[in-house]
GUGUDO-181094 format. One record per residue (C-alpha): residue in one letter; x, y, z; residue number from 1. Coordinates in nm, 4 decimals, padded with zeros to 6 digits. Layout:
BEGIN
  r         x         y         z    k
  A         X         Y         Z  NUM
...
END
This chain:
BEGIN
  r         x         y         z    k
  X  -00.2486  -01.1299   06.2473    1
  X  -00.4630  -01.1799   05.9216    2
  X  -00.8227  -01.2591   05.9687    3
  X  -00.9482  -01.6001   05.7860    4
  X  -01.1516  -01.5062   05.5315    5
  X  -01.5313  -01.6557   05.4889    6
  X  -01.8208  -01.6304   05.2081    7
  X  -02.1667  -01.6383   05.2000    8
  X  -02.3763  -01.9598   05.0883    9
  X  -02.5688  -01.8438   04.8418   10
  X  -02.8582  -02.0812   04.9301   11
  X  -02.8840  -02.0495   05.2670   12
  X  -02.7014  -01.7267   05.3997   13
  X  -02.4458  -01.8547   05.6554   14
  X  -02.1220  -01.7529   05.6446   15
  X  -01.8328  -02.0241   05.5737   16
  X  -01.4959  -02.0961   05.5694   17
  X  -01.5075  -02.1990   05.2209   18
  X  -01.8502  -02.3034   04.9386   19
  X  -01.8692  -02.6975   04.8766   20
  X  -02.0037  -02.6376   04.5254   21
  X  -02.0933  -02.4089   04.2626   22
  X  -02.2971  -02.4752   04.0401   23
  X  -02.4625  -02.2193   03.7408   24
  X  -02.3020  -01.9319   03.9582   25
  X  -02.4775  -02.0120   04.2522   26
  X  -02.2649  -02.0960   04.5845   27
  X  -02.3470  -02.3572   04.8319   28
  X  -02.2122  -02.4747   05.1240   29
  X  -02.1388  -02.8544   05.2649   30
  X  -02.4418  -02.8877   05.4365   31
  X  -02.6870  -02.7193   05.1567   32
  X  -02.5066  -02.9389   04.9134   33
  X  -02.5935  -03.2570   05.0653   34
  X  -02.9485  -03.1719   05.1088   35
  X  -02.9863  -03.0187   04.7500   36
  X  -02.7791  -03.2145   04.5071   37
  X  -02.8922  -03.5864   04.5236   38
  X  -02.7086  -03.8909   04.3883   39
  X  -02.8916  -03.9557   04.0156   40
  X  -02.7665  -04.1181   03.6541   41
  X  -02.6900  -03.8393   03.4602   42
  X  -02.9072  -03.7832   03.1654   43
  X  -02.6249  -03.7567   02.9010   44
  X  -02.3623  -04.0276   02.9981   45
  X  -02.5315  -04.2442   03.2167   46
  X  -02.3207  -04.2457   03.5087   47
  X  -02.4452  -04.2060   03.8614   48
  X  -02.3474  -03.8008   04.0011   49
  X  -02.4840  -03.5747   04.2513   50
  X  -02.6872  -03.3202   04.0792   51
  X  -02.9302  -03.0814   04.2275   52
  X  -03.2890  -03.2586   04.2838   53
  X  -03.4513  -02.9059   04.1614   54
  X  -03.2867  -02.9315   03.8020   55
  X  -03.4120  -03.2330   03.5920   56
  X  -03.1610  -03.1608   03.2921   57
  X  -02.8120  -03.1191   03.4990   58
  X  -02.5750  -03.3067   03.3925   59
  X  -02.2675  -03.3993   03.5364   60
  X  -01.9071  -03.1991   03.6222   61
  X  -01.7422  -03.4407   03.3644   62
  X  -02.0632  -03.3604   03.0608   63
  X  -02.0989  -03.0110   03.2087   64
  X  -01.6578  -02.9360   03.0491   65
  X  -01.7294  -03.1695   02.7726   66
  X  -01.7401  -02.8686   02.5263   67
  X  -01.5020  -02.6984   02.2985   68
  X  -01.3259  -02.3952   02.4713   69
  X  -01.5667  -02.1072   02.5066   70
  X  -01.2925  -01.8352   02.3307   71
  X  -01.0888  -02.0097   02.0757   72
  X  -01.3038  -02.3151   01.9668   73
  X  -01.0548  -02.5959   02.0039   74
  X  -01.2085  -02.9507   02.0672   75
  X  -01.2987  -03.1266   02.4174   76
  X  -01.0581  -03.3758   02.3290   77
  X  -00.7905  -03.1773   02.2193   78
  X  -00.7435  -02.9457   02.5375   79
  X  -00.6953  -02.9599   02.9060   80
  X  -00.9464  -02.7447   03.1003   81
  X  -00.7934  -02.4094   03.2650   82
  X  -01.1175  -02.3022   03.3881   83
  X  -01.5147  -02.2969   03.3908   84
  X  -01.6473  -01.9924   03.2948   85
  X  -01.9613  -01.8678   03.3158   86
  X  -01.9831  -01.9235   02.9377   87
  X  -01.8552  -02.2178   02.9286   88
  X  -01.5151  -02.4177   02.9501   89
  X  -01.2070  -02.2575   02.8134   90
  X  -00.8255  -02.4123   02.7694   91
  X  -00.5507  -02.3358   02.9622   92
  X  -00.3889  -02.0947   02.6644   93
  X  -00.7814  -01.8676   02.6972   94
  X  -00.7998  -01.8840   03.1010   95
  X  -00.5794  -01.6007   03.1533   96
  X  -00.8660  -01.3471   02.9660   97
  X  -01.0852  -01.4136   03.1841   98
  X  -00.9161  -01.3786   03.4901   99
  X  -00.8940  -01.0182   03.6858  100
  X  -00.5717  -00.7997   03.6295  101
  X  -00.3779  -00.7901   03.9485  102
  X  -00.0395  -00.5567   03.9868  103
  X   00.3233  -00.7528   03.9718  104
  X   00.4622  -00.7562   04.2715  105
  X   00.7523  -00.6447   04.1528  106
  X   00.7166  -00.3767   03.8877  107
  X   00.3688  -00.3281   03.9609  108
  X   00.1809  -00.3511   03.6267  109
  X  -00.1196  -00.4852   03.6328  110
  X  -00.1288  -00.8331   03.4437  111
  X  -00.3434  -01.1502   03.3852  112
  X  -00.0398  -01.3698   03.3608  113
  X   00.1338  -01.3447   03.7742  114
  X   00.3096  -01.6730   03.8348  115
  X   00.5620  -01.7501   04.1182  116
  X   00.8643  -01.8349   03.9514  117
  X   01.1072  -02.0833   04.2444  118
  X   01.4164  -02.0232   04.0470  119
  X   01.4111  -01.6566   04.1871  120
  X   01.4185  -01.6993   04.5455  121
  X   01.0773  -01.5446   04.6794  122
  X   00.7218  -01.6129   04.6366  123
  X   00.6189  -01.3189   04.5033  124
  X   00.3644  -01.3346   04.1870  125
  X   00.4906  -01.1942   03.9122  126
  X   00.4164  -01.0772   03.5835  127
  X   00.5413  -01.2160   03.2351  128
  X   00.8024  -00.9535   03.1707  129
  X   00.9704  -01.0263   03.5311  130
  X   00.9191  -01.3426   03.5449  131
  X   01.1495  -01.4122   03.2571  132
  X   01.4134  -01.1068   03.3128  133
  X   01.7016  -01.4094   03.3393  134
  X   01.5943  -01.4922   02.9884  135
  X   01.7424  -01.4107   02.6547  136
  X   01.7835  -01.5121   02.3399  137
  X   01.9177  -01.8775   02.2198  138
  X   02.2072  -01.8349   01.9817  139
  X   02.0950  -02.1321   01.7789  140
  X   01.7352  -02.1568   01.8021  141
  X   01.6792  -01.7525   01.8508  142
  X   01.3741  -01.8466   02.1059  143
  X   01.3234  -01.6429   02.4079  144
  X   01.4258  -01.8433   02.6549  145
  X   01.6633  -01.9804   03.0160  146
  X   02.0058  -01.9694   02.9128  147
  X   02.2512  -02.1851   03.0021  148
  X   02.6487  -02.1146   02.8522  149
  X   02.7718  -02.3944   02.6363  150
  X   03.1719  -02.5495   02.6501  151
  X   03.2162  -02.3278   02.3417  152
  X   03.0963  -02.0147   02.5406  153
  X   02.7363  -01.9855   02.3102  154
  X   02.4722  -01.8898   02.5362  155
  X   02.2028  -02.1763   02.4680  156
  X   01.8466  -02.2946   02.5675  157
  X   01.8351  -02.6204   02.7610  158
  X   01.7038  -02.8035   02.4202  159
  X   01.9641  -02.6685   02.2213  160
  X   02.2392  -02.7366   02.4387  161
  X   02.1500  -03.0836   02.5494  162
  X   02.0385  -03.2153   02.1823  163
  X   02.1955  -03.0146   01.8981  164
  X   02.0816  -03.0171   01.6045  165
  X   01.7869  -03.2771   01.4965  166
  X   01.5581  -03.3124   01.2006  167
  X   01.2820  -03.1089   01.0990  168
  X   01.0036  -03.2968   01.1179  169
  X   00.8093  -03.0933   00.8119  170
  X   01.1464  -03.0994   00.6066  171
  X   01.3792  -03.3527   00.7038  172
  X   01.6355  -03.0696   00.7254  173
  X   01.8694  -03.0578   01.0600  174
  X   01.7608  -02.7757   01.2215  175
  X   01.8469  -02.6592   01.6526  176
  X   01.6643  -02.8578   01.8667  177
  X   01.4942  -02.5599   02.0438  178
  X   01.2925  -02.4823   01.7488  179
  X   01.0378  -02.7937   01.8433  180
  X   00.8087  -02.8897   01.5880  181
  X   00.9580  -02.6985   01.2668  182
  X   01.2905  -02.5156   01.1571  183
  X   01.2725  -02.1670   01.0812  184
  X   01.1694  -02.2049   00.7016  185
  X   00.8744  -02.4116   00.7941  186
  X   00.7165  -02.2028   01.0564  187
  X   00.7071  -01.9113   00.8196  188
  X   00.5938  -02.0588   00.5607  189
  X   00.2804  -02.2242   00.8066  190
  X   00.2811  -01.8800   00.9533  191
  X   00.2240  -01.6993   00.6085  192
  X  -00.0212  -01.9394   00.4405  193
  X  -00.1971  -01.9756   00.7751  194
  X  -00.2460  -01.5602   00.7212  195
  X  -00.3257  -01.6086   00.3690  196
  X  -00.6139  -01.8592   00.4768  197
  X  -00.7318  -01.5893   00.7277  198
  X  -00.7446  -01.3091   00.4294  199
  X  -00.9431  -01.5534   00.2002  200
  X  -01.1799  -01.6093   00.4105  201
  X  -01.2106  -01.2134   00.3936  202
  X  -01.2851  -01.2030   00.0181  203
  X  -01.6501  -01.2696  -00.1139  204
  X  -01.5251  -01.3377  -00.4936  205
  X  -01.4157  -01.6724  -00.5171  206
  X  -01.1828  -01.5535  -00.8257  207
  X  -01.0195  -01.2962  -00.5870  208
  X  -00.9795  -01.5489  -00.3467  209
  X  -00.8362  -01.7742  -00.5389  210
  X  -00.6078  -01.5236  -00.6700  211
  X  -00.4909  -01.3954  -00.3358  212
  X  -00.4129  -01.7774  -00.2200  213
  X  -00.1670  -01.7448  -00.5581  214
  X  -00.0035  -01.4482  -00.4815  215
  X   00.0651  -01.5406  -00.1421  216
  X   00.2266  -01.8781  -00.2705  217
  X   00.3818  -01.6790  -00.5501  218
  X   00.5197  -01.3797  -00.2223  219
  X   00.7010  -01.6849  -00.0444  220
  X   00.8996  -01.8237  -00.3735  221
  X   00.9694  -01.4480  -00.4741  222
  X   01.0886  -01.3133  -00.1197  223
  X   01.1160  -01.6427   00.1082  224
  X   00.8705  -01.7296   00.3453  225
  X   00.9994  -01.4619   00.6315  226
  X   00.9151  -01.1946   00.4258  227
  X   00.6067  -01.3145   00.2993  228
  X   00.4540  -01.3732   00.6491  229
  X   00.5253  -01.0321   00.7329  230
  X   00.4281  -00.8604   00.4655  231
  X   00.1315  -01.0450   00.3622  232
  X  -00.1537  -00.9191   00.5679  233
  X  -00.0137  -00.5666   00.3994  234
  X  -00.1372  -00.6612   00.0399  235
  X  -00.4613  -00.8362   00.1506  236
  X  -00.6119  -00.4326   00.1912  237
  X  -00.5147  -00.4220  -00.1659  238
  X  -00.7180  -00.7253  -00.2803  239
  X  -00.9774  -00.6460  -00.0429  240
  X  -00.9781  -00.2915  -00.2535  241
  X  -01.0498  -00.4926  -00.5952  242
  X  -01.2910  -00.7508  -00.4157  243
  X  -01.5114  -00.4284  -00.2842  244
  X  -01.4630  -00.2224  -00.6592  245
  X  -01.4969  -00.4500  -00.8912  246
  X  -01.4838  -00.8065  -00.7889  247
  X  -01.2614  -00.9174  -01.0597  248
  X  -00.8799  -00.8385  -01.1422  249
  X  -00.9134  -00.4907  -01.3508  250
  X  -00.6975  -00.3479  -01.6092  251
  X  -00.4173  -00.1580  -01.5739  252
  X  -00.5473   00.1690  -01.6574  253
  X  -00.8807   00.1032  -01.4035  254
  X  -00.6158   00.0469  -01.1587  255
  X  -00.4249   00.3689  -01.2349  256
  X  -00.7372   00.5733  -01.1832  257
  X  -00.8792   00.4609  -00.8975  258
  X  -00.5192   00.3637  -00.6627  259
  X  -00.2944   00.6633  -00.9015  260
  X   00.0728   00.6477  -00.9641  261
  X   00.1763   00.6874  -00.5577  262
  X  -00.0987   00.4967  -00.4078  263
  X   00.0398   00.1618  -00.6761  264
  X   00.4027   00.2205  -00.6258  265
  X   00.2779   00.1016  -00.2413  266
  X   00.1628  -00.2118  -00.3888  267
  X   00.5152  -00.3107  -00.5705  268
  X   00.4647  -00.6787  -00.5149  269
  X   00.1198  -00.7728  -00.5965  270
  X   00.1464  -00.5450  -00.9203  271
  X   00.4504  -00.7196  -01.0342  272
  X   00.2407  -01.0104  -00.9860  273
  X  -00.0409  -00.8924  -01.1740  274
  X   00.1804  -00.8318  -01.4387  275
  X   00.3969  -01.1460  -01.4417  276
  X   00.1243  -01.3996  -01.3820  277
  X  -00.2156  -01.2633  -01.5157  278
  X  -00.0604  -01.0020  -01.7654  279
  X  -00.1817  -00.6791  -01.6832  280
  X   00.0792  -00.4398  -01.8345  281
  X   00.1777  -00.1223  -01.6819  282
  X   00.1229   00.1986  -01.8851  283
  X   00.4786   00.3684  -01.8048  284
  X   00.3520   00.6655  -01.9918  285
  X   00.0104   00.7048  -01.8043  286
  X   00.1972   00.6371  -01.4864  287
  X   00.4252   00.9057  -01.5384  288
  X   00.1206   01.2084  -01.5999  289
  X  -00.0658   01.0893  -01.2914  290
  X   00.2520   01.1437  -01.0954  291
  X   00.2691   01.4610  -01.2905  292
  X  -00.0749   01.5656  -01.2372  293
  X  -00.0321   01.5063  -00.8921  294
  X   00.2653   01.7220  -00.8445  295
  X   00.0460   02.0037  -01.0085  296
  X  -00.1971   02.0005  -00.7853  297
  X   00.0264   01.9879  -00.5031  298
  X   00.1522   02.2748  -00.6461  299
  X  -00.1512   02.4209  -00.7087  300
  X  -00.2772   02.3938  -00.3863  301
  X   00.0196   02.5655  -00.2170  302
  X  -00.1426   02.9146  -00.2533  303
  X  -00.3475   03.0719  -00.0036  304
  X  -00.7324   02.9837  -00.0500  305
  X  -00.9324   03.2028  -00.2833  306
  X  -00.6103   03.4982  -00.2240  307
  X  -00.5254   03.6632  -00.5615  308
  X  -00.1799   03.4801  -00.5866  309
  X  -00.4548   03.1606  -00.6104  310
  X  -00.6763   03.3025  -00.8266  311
  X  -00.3436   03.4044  -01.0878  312
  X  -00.1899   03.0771  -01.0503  313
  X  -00.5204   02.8955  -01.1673  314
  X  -00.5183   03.0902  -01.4476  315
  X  -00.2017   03.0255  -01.5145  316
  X  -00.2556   02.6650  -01.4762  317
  X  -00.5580   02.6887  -01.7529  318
  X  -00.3362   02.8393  -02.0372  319
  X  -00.0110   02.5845  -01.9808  320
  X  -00.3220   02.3515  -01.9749  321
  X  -00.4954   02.4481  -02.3228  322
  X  -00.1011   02.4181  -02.4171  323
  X  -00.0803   02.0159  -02.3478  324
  X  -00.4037   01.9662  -02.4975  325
  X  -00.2935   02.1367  -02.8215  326
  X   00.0504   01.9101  -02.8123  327
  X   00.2280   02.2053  -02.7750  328
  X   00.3918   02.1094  -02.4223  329
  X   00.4239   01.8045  -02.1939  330
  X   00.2889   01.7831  -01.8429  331
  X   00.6714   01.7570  -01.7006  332
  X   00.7098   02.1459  -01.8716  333
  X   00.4028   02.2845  -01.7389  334
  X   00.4649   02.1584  -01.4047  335
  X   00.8071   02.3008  -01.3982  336
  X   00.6678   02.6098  -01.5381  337
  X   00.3913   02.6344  -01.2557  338
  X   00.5953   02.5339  -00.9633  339
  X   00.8580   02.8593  -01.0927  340
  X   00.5360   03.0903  -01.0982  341
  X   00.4446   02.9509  -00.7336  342
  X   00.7584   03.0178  -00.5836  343
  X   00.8034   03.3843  -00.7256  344
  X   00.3400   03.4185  -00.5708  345
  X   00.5417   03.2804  -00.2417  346
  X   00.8093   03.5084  -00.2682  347
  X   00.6453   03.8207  -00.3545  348
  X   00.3979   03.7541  -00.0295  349
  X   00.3441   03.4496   00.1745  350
  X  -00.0389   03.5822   00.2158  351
  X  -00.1152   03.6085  -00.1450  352
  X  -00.3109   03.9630  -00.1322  353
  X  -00.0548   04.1135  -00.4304  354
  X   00.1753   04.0472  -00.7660  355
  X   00.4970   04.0323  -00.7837  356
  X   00.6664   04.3508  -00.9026  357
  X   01.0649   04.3860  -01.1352  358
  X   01.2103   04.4151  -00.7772  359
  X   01.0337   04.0722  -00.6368  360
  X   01.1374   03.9158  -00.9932  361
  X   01.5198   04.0112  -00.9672  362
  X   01.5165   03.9021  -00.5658  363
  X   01.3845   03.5495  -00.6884  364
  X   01.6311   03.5295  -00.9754  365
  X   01.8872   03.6398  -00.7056  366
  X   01.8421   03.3753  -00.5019  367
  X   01.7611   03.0899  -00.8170  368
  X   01.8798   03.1961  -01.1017  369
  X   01.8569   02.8581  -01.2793  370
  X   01.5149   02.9219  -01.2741  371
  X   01.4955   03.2359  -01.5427  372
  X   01.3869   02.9987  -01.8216  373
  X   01.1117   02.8485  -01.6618  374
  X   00.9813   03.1717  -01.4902  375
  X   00.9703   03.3743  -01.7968  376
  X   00.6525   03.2225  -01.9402  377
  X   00.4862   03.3396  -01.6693  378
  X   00.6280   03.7121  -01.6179  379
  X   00.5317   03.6740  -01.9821  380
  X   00.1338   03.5808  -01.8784  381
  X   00.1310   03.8293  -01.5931  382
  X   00.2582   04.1086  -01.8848  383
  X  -00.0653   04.0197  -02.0618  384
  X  -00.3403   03.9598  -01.8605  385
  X  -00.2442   04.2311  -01.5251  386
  X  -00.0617   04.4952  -01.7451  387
  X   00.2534   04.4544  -01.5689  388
  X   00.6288   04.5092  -01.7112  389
  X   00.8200   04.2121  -01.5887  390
  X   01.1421   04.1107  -01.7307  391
  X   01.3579   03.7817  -01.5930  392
  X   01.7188   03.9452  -01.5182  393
  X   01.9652   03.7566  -01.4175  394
  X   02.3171   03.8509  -01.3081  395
  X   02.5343   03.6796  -01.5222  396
  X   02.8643   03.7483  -01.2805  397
  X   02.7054   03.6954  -00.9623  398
  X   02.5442   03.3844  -01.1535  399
  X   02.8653   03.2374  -01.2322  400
  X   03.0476   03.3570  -00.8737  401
  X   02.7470   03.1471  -00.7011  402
  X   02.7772   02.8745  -00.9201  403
  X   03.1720   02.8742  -00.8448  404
  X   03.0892   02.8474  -00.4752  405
  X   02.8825   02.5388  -00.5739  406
  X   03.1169   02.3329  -00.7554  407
  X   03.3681   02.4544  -00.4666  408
  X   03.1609   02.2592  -00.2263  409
  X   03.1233   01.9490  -00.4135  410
  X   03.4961   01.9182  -00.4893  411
  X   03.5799   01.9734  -00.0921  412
  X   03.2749   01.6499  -00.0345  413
  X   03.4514   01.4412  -00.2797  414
  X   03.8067   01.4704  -00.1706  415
  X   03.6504   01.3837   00.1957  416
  X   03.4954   01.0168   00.0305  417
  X   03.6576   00.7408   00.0885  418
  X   03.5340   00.5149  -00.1839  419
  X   03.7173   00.7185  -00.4686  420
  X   03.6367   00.3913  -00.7397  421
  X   03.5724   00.4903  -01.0942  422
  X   03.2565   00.6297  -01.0878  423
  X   03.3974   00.9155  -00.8432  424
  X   03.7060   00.9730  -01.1087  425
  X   03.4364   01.0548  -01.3539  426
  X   03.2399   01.2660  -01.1212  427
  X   03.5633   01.4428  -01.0064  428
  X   03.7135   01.5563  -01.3745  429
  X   03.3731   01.6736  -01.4517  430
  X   03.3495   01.8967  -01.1464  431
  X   03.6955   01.9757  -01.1721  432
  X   03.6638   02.0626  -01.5266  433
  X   03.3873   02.3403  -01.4977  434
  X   03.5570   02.4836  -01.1625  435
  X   03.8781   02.5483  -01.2974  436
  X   03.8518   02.5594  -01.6246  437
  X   03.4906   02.6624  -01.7183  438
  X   03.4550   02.3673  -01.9873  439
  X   03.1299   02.1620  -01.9246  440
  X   03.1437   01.8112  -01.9641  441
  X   02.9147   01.5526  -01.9112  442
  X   03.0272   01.2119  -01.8480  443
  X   02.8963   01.0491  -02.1232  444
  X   03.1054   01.3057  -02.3198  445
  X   03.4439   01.2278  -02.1132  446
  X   03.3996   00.8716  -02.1966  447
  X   03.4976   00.9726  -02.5373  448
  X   03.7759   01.1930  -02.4682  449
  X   04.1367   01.1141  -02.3944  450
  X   04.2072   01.0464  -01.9565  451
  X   04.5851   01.0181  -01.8740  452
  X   04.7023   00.9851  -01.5027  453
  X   05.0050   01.1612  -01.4362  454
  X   05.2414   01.2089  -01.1109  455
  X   05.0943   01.5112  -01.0062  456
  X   04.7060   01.5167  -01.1386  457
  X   04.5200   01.4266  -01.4165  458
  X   04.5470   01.5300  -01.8052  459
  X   04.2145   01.5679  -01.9934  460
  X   04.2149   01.6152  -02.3926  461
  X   03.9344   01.8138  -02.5063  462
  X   03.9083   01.9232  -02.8834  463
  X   04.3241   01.8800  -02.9335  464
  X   04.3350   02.0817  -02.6145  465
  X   04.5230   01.9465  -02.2981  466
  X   04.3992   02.0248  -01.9887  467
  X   04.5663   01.9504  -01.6200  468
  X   04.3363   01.8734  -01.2800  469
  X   04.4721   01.7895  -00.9517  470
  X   04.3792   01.4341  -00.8657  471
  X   04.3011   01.5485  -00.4812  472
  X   04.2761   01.8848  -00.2993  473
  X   04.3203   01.9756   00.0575  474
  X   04.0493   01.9789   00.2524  475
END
């Protein structure tokens, strides 16, 4: 049998069934609050209220909540009170904070939010995620909500299955009654400008500011207001960025410089808005050596720190270098040219201690021989500064058996497509060209030659020569 529980009046000791008041904290029971709090106008409203005789500036219960909510701020007049706090008032949404977490008594987890639902049978307190396990989503209104199954067999909220449709009241347009206060549309678009508000505030510049409240407006007509809201608190980093480096909207090439090529192709939107409504223009050219300066050192960076494979590749790096600042070769070349010399350093020894000798060269070519071109101007450097004989070889047959094997592969993946439009025609006779006939084409070259489609394949003029491909192999 459970024992009734007491507490302890906090003014004079005894132990009770249950406190009478409390009032700044401190408890009292029935009989120490008739001899301590006396009845007395109070000193802001005038009415008459018991308030202790030893505090001259008490006011009363009804004064003492007339404050906004301690946590969010809302008005007196605009909330009902979930409970006095020690800091004050606070609405019914904020009372859950400051309440204790105590486990579900079903699952367990401990939770702020236990309710005893009577639609479930017990009285057990439970927590929000199984107190709503009945629930699901409204096939009209998409809310999270009790389901009940319409005549049509649509599983709908109560709203949307006893009204229909109704009128926004932001738009005018009909929208499912379980929405409430604004269709879909609406409460994005209050969502996202509510966010952009929240980001302005954020932003010291009042230019930037101004300019962030654009580009959101500008994100909802350009993506729709889903989108927007979503993605919005995304691009306010970027704009913070700007606020905190130059408090203005910089050029493109300041931009470049201090973001780079990868860290702006993150910012897609707000650049295309840059360039569309204050007219910064992109740099394609720039854009394209930062992303190739970034690959080299990528590449660069792949050796072994301070190992003699790093030390040679630097060098390397310093004479293709000298090379684009003489004109005499692009960045897209010498990065080509440096990742071939750092995969041969890689090959030769993982741990960088030595150089590569003929045998590591012809293993490398072995395995890629594509890549004989762009590793010879650096067998070439190694010849010169390290006194070393290298020569690219590659295996001409075992090139051409490998590269055989290749187009063998690709033809056996495109008969397995399914979508086998026009573009995979074109892709197929210029496979099927090179595997059986060893004549390269490019499709901007078969566009100009003669296609016929016959019963059994496909006939292909070439220079006043007829060639035959089978339309399909088996697979």
């Amino acid at each position: 049998m459970n024992q009734h529980q007491t507490v302890d009046c906090d003014e004079c000791g005894r132990e009770v069934s249950k406190l009478w008041r409390r009032h700044k904290g401190h408890g009292y029971c029935s009989t120490c609050y008739a001899r301590v709090f006396k009845r007395r106008m109070c000193p802001r409203c005038g009415e008459l209220a018991r308030l202790p005789k030893n505090d001259p500036d008490a006011v009363c219960r009804q004064c003492n909540v007339d404050k906004p909510c301690a946590r969010c701020g809302k008005a007196s007049s605009d909330y009902n009170i979930g409970k006095v706090t020690p800091y004050g008032p606070v609405c019914i949404a904020c009372a859950p904070y400051f309440k204790e977490p105590e486990p579900c008594e079903a699952c367990g987890k401990a939770s702020q939010r236990l309710t005893r639902v009577a639609r479930m049978g017990h009285d057990h307190r439970l927590c929000p995620r199984c107190s709503t396990a009945d629930h699901g989503t409204c096939s009209a209104c998409r809310r999270h909500r009790l389901l009940v199954v319409a005549p049509n067999g649509d599983a709908l909220c109560k709203a949307c299955n006893e009204q229909g449709e109704i009128a926004c009241p932001s738009c005018g347009n009909p929208m499912p009654a379980g929405r409430g206060d604004a269709c879909e549309p609406c409460y994005w678009t209050r969502t996202c400008r509510k966010r952009i508000t929240i980001g302005q505030a954020g932003i010291t510049t009042k230019a930037l500011s101004e300019a962030f409240g654009e580009f959101g407006e500008w994100l909802i007509r350009i993506t729709g207001p889903h989108k927007a809201a979503l993605k919005i608190n995304h691009f306010f980093s970027f704009f913070l960025e700007l606020d905190q480096a130059w408090s203005r909207i910089p050029s493109y090439s300041e931009l470049l410089h201090h973001f780079g090529a990868e860290g702006l192709r993150r910012v897609r939107l707000p650049m295309r808005w840059l360039h569309e409504e204050q007219g910064v223009e992109p740099d394609h050219q720039a854009k394209r050596i930062d992303s190739e300066k970034r690959r080299i050192q990528a590449c660069l960076s792949s050796m072994p720190f301070a190992s003699l494979s790093d030390q040679v590749l630097q060098a390397y790096w310093l004479q293709l270098e000298t090379r684009i600042e003489a004109g005499k070769t692009s960045h897209t070349s010498a990065r080509l040219a440096l990742r071939a010399a750092a995969a041969l350093l890689l090959a030769t020894n993982r741990e960088g201690q030595r150089l590569p000798q003929q045998g590591d060269v012809d293993n490398y070519l072995h395995a890629v021989p594509g890549q004989a071109a762009s590793v010879t101007g650096f067998t070439n450097f190694l010849n010169r500064q390290h006194a070393t004989t290298l020569a690219p070889r590659v295996d001409v047959k075992r090139a051409r058996k490998r590269r055989k094997e290749t187009l063998a592969r690709t033809l056996m993946t495109m008969a397995r497509c399914a979508d086998q439009g026009e573009a995979w025609r074109e892709a197929w006779i210029v496979a099927a060209m090179e595997y059986f006939h060893d004549t390269k084409l490019t499709q901007k070259m078969l566009r100009q030659q003669t296609v016929e489609r016959t019963t059994d394949g496909i006939q292909v003029v070439v220079g006043g020569v007829t060639y035959w491909l089978p339309l399909d192999i088996e697979c």
